[in-house]
C-alpha positions in Angstrom: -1.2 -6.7 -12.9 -4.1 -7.8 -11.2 -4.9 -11.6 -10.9 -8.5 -13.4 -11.6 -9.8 -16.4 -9.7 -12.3 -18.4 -11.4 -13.4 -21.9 -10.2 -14.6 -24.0 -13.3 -16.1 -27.3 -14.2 -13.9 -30.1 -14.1 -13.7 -31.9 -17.2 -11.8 -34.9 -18.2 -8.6 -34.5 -19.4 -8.0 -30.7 -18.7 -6.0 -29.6 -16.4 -7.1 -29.0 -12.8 -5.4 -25.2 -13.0 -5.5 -23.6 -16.1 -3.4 -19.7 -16.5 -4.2 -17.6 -19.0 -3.9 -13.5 -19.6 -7.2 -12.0 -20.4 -8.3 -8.2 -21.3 -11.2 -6.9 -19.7 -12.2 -2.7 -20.5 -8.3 -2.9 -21.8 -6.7 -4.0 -18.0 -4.9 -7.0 -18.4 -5.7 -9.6 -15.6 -3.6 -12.9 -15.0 -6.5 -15.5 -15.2 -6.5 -18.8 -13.3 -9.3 -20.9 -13.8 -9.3 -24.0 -10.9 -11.7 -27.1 -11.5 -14.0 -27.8 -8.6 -16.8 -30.1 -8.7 -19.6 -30.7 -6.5 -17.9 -34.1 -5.5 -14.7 -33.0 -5.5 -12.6 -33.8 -2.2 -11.7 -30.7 -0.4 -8.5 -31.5 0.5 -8.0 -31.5 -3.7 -9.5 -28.4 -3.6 -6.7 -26.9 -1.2 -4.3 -28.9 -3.3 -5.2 -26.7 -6.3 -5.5 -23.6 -4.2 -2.1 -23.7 -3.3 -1.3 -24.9 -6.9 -3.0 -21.8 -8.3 -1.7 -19.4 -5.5 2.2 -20.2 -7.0 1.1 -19.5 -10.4 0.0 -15.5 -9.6 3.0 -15.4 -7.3 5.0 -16.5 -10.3 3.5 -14.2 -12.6 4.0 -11.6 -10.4 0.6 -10.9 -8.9 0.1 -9.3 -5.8 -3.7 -8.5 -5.7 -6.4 -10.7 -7.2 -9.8 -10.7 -7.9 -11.8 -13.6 -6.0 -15.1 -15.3 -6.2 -17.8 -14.1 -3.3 -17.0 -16.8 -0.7 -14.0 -17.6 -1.5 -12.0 -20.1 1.8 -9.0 -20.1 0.8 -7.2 -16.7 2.0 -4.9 -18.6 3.8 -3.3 -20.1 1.1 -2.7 -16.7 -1.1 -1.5 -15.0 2.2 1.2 -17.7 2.4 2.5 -16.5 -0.9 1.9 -12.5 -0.3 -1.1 -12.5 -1.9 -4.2 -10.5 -1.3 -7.9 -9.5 -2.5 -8.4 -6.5 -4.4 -9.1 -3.4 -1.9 -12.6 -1.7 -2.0 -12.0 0.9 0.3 -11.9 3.1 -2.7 -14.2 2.5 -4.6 -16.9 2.4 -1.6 -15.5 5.9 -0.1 -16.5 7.1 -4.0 -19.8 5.6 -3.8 -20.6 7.0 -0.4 -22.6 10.0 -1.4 -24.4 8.4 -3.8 -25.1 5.6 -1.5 -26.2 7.9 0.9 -28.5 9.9 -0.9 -29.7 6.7 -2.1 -30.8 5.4 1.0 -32.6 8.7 2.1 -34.9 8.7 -1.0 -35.5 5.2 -0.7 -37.4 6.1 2.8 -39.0 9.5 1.8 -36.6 11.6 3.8 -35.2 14.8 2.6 -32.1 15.0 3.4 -32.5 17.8 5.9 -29.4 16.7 7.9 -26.5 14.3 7.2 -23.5 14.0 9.5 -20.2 12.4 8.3 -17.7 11.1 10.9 -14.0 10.6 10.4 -10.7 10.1 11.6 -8.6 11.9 9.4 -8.8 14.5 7.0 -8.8 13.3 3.5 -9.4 13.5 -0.2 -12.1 11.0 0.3 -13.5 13.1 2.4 -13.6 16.1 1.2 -15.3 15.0 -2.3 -18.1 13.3 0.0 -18.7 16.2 2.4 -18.3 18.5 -0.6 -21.3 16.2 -3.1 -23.3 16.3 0.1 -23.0 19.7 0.7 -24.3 20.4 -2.3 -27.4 18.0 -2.4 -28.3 18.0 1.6 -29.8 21.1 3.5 -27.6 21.0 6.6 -24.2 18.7 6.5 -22.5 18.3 10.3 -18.8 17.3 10.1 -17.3 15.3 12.8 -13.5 15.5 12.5 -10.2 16.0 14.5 -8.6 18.1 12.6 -9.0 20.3 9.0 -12.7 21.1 9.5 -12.6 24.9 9.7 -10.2 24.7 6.4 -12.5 22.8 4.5 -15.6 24.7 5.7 -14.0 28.1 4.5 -13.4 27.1 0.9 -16.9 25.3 0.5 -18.6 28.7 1.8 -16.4 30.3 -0.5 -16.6 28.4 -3.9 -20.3 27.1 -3.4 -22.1 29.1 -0.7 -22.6 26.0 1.3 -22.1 26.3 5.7 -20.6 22.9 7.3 -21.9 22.5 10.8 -18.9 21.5 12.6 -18.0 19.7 16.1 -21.6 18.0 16.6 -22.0 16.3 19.8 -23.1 12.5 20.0 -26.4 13.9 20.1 -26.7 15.9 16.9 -24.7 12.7 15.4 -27.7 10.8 16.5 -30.4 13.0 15.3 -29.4 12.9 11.8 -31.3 11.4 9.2 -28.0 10.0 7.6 -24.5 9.2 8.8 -21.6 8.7 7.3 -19.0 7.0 8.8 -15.0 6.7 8.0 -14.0 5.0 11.0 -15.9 3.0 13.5 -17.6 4.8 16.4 -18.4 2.6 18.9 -19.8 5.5 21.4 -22.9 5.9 18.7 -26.1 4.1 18.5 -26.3 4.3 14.9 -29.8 4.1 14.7 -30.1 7.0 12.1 -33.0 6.1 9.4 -29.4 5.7 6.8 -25.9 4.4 8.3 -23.3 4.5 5.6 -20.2 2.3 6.6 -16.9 3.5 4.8 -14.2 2.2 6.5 -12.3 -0.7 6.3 -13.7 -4.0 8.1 -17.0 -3.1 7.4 -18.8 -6.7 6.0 -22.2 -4.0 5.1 -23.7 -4.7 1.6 -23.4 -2.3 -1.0 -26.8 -1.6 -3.2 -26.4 -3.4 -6.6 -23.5 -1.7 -8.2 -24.3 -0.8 -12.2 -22.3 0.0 -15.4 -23.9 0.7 -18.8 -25.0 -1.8 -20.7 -22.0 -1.9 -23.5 -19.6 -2.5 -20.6 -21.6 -5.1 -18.6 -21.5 -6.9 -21.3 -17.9 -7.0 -21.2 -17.2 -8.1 -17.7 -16.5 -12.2 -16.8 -18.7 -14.2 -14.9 -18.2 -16.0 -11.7 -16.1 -13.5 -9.4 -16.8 -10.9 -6.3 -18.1 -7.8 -8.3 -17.3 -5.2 -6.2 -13.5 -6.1 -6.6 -13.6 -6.6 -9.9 -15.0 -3.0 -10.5 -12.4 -1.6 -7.6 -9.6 -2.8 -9.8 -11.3 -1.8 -13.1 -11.8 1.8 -11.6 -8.3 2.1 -10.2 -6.5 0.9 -13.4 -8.4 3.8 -15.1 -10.7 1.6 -17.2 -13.7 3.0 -15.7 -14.2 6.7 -14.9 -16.0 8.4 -12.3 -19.8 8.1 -12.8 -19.6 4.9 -14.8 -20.5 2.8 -11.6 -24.3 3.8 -10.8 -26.0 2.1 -7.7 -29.5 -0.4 -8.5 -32.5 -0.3 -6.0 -31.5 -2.6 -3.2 -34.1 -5.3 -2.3 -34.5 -4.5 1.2 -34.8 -0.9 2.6 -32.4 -1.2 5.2 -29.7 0.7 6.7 -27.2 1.5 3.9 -23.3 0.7 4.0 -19.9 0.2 2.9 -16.4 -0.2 3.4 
C-alpha cells in the first residue's frame, strides 16, 4: 500500500495527526493528514512528523506520496520510509517529452541521440517510439545495440545509427539521456534527463478530465501519478504532457 502526506489546517480540537484509508482511481492509499499552521513552532512540526512517520510504518507503508517541498525526509528514513520513485514513469514519458520539446522550438526532429548505461526495457520502448517519429535516431550504448537495431530494421524498417562519437552526441537536435554523462556539453536545442538524481522539471503532466477530477489536492503530482500508474490505475497514454511555460531544455528523472 502506498501512503499519503497531507499537511492540513489546524483546527481546534482535532487532532494534530489524523489516519485514514482513502480510494483514489481504485488504489487504496494510507492517508495521514498533519496540522501545520503558519504560526506553528517548527520543532511541533517535527514533533508530528515523527508522530506521523510511526503511523505508515505501523500500517505497513513503505513508500509514500509527499507534498512538493516536503523537509522532513529525515524523519521517514528513520523508520524505512521513502518517497514514491519516478524513475518510471519519467523513462515512459521520455519520448513524448522529447518530441515535445523539439516542436516546441520548430525543429524537425532530424536527429535524436539517446545515451545509456545499460540495455533495458525502458529503453528499448523509447529508442523504438523515436525511431518511429525522428528521421535519424543515434544510440549510444555498451552493450545490446546491434540486437536491438536488427529487430527494429526488421519489424518497422527503421536504421539505428549506432556508436556516435561525443561529437555526433553533440550535434543532435535532442538527447536523451539514462545516465549522466559528464564528458558532454549538453547544449543540444532539447536535453532529456531520465536517470535518477536528476532535479529537471517535467512539462505539466495531464489526465482526462473525469480522472483529474478524482485526484486529492495538496501533494507532489508527479509521485502521485507514478504510484497511480504502477498500481495499474492508470494505463499507458492516460498521462499526456501540457505546454511548459518556458521553452527550455527539457528533462526528467
Amino acid at each position: 500500500m502506498f501512503g499519503l502526506w497531507i499537511w492540513v489546517p489546524p483546527e481546534r480540537g482535532q487532532r494534530a495527526v489524523k489516519t485514514a484509508e482513502r480510494m483514489v482511481l481504485h488504489t487504496h492509499l494510507y492517508s495521514v493528514q498533519v496540522a501545520r499552521g503558519p504560526r506553528t513552532p517548527a520543532a511541533v512540526i517535527r514533533r508530528r512528523a515523527a508522530a506521523a512517520a510511526r503511523k505508515l510504518e505501523k500500517a505497513g507503508v513503505r513508500r509514500v506520496v509527499l507534498p512538493d517541498d516536503f523537509a522532513y525526509g529525515d524523519v521517514l528514513e528513520k523508520r524505512g520510509i521513502g518517497a514514491v520513485d519516478t524513475l518510471a514513469l519519467r523513462r515512459e514519458l521520455a519520448a513524448e517529452q522529447t518530441c515535445r520539446g523539439l516542436e516546441d522550438r520548430g525543429l524537425s526532429g532530424g536527429t535524436v541521440a539517446v545515451s545509456a548505461d545499460a540495455m533495458s526495457a525502458e529503453l528499448v520502448r523509447t529508442v523504438t517510439e523515436l525511431s518511429l517519429r525522428c528521421r535519424y535516431v543515434l544510440l549510444d550504448v555498451p552493450y545490446g545495440g546491434p540486437d536491438l537495431a536488427g529487430r527494429l530494421r526488421r519489424e518497422y524498417g527503421v536504421a539505428l545509427r549506432l556508436e556516435p562519437d561525443l561529437a555526433r552526441l553533440g550535434e543532435a537536435e535532442a538527447l536523451v539521456l539514462f545516465a549522466p554523462r559528464t564528458d558532454l556539453r549538453r547544449n543540444n536545442p532539447v536535453v532529456v534527463e531520465a536517470y535518477r538524481g536528476s532535479e529537471a522539471p517535467l512539462p505539466p503532466l495531464l489526465l482526462p478530465p473525469a480522472l483529474e477530477e478524482q485526484l486529492p489536492a495538496g501533494c507532489c503530482r508527479i509521485q502521485l501519478l507514478a504510484a497511480l500508474r504502477e498500481s495499474g490505475a492508470l494505463r499507458p497514454g492516460q498521462i499526456s504532457l501540457g505546454r511548459s511555460a518556458a521553452a527550455g531544455n527539457g528533462s526528467g528523472a
